[in-house]
PLY file of the C-alpha trace (Angstrom):
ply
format ascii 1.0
element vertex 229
property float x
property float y
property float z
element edge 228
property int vertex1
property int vertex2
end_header
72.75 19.54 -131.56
75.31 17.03 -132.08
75.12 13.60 -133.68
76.01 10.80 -130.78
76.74 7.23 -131.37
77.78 3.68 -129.56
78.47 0.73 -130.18
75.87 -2.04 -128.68
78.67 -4.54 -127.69
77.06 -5.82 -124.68
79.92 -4.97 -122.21
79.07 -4.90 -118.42
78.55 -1.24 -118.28
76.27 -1.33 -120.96
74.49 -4.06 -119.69
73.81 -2.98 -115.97
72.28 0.41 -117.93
69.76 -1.53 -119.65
71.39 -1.21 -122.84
74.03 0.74 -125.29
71.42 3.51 -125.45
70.60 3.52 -122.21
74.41 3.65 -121.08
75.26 6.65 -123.73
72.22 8.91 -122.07
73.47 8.29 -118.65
76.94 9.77 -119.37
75.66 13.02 -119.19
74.05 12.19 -115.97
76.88 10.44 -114.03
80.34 9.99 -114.47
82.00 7.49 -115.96
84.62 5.63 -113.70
87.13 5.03 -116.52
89.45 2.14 -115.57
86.58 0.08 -114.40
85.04 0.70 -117.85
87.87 -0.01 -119.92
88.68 -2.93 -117.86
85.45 -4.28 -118.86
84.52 -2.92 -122.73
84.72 -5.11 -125.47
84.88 -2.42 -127.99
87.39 -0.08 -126.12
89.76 -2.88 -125.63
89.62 -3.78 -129.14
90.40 -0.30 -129.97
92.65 0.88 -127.86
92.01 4.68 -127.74
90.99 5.23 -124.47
86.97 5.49 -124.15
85.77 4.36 -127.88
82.66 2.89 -128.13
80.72 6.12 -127.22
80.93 9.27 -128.67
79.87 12.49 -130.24
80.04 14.27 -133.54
79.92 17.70 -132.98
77.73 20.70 -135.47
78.53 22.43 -137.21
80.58 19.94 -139.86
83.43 21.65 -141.11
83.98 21.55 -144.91
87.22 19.62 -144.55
84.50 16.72 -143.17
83.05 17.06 -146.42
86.32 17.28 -148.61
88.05 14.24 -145.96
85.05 12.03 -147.09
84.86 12.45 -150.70
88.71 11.96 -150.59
88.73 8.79 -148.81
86.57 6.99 -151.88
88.06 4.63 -153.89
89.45 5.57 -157.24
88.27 3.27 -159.33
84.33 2.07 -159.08
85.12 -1.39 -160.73
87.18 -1.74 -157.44
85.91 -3.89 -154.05
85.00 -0.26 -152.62
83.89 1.27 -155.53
81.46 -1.82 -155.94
80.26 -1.41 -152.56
79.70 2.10 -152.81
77.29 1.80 -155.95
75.49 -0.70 -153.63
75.08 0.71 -150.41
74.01 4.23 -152.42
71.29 1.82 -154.53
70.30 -0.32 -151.92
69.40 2.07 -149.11
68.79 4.81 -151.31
71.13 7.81 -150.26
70.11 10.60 -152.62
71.54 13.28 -149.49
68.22 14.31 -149.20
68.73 14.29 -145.44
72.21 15.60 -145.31
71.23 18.90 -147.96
68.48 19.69 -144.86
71.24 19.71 -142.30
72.88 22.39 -144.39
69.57 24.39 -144.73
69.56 23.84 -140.63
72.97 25.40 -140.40
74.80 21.97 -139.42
76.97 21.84 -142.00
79.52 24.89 -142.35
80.19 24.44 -146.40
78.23 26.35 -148.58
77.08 23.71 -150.82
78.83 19.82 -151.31
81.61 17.97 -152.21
81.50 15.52 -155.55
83.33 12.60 -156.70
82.89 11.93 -160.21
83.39 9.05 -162.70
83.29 8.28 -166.08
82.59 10.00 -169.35
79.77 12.99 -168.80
77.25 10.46 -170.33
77.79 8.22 -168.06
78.55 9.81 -165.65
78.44 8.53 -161.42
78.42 10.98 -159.15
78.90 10.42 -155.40
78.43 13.51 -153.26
79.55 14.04 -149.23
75.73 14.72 -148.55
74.99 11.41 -149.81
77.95 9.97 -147.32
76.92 11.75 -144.28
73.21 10.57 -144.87
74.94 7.08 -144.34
76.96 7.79 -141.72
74.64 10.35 -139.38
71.37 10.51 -141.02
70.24 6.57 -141.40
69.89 5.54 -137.85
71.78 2.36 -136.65
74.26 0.70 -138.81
74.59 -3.04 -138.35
78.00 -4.74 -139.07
77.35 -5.65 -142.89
76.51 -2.17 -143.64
79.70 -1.47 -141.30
81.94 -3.30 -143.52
80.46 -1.72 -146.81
81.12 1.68 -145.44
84.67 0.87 -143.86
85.33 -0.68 -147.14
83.87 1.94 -149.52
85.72 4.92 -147.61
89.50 2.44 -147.69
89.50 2.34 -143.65
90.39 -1.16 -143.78
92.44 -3.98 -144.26
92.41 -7.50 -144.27
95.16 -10.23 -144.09
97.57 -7.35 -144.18
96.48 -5.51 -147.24
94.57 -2.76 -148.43
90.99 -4.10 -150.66
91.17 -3.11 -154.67
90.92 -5.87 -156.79
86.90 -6.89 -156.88
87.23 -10.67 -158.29
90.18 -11.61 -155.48
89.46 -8.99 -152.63
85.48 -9.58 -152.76
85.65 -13.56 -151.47
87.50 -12.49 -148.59
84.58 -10.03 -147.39
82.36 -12.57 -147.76
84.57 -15.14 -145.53
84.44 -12.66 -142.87
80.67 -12.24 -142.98
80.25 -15.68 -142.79
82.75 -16.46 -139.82
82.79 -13.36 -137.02
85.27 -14.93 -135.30
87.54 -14.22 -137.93
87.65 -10.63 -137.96
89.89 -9.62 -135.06
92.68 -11.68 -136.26
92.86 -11.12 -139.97
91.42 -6.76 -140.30
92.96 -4.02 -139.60
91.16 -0.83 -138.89
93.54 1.71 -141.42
92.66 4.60 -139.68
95.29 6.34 -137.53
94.31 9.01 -135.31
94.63 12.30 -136.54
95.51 15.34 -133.72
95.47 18.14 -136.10
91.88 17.28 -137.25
89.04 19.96 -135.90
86.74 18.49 -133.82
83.94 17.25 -135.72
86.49 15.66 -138.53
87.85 13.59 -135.07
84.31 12.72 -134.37
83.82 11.13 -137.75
87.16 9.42 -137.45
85.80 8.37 -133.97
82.82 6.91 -135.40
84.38 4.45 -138.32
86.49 3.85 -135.61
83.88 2.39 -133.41
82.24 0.83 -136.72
85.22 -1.25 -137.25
84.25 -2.27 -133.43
80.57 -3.19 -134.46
82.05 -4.85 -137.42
84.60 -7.05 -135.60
81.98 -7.89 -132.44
78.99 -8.38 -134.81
77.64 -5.55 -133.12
75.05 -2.90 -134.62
76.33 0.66 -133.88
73.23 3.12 -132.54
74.11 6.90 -134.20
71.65 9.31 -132.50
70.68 12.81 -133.46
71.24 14.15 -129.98
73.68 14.93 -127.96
74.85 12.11 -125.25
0 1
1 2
2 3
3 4
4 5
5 6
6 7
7 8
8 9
9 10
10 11
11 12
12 13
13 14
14 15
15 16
16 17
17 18
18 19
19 20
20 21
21 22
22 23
23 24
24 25
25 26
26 27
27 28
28 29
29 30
30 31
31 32
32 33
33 34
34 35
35 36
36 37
37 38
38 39
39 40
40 41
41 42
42 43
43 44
44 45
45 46
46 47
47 48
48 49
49 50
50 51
51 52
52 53
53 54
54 55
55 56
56 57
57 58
58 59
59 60
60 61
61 62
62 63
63 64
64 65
65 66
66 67
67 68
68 69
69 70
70 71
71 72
72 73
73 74
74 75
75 76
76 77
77 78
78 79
79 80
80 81
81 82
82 83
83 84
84 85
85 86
86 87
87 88
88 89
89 90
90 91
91 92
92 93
93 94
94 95
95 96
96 97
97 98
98 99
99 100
100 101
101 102
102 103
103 104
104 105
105 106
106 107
107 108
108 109
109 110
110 111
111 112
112 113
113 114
114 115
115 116
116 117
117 118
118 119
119 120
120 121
121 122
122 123
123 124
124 125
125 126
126 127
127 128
128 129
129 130
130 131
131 132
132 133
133 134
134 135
135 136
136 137
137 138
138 139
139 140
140 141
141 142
142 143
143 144
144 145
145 146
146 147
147 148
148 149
149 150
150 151
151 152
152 153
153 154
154 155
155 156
156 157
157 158
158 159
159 160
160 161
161 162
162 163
163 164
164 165
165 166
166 167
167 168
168 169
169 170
170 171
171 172
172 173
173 174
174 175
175 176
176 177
177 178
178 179
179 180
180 181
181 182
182 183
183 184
184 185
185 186
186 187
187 188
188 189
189 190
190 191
191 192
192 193
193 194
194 195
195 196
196 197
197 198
198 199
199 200
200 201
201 202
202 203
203 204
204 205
205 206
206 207
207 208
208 209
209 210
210 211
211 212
212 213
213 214
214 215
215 216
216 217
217 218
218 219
219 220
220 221
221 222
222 223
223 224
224 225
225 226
226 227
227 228
């Protein structure tokens, strides 16, 4: 099993498949002619890491998925991310219900998961990688709002230049690029540089905010799919 995912950009290839979904199951039917794809893709041009806007996430997760995660969240919850981290976890409910059964399914290699805490112990918020895979693999398709809250909440990007902290001065901005999509390319930055030395399923993660920062700046959803492609 492997978790796939692409982004539904509505490039030419993806279009003469009958779709982003479509296009992802027919890689592993027929082979992609490369040039003629990047050429044409919306998502891998905007990327510029070769073929982007498909992918795979490979099983079992290594722990240093799990650590990676909980080490990319912000330090400070009264932050921009840490703002849209108590959101996105209240709003859609992550509880890692989902994620805990991978682990029971043998899909994720750690013994047990990784925690972020803040506060005082009586009040206490605790964020845990189960509960940020459910987001990322377990919830279906992400569309660019919930994008930007993850990209955001995880400090993969940057706009006008600078890294998001301050909530009152950085949270305006999000909402300017919400409101006007053709403002994205120009003023974000996806702050995510490949890594080489990462194992393979920590490179498929990577891969996958990667091609979220795609969906974000095309206003594109992004299909993740509990199969392989």
């Amino acid at each position: 099993m492997a978790f796939g995912f692409v982004v539904d950009d509505r490039g030419p290839d993806k279009k003469a498949a009958g779709g982003a979904v479509a296009f992802a199951a027919g890689l592993t039917e027929r082979p992609l002619d490369e040039a003629a794809h990047l050429a044409g893709c919306p998502s891998c041009a905007l990327l510029d890491r070769g073929i982007a806007c498909v992918g795979v996430v490979p099983t079992p997760l290594s722990a240093r998925v799990e650590e990676w995660l909980v080490q990319r969240l912000p330090a400070d919850l009264e932050s921009v991310g840490g703002f849209l981290l108590r959101k996105a976890i209240g709003d859609f409910g992550y509880d890692g219900a989902r994620a805990a059964e991978l682990r029971k399914q043998g899909l994720l290699e750690a013994p047990g998961a990784f925690e972020r805490h803040y506060g005082p112990f009586f009040r206490r918020f605790v964020v845990s990688s189960e509960q940020l895979l459910e987001e990322l693999v377990c919830a279906g398709d992400i569309a660019p709002s919930h994008a930007l809250a993850i990209l955001v909440h995880l400090q993969c990007l940057e706009i006008d230049g600078q890294p998001l902290a301050i909530l009152d001065t950085d949270g305006p901005k999000l909402g300017e690029l919400v409101e006007k999509p053709d403002t994205r390319k120009p003023r974000t930055r996806l702050a995510l540089p490949p890594d080489p030395t990462a194992d393979p399923s920590l490179q498929g993660i990577q891969s996958l905010l990667a091609a979220l920062y795609a969906g974000f700046v095309l206003d594109s959803d992004v299909y993740v799919l509990d199969s392989t492609l």
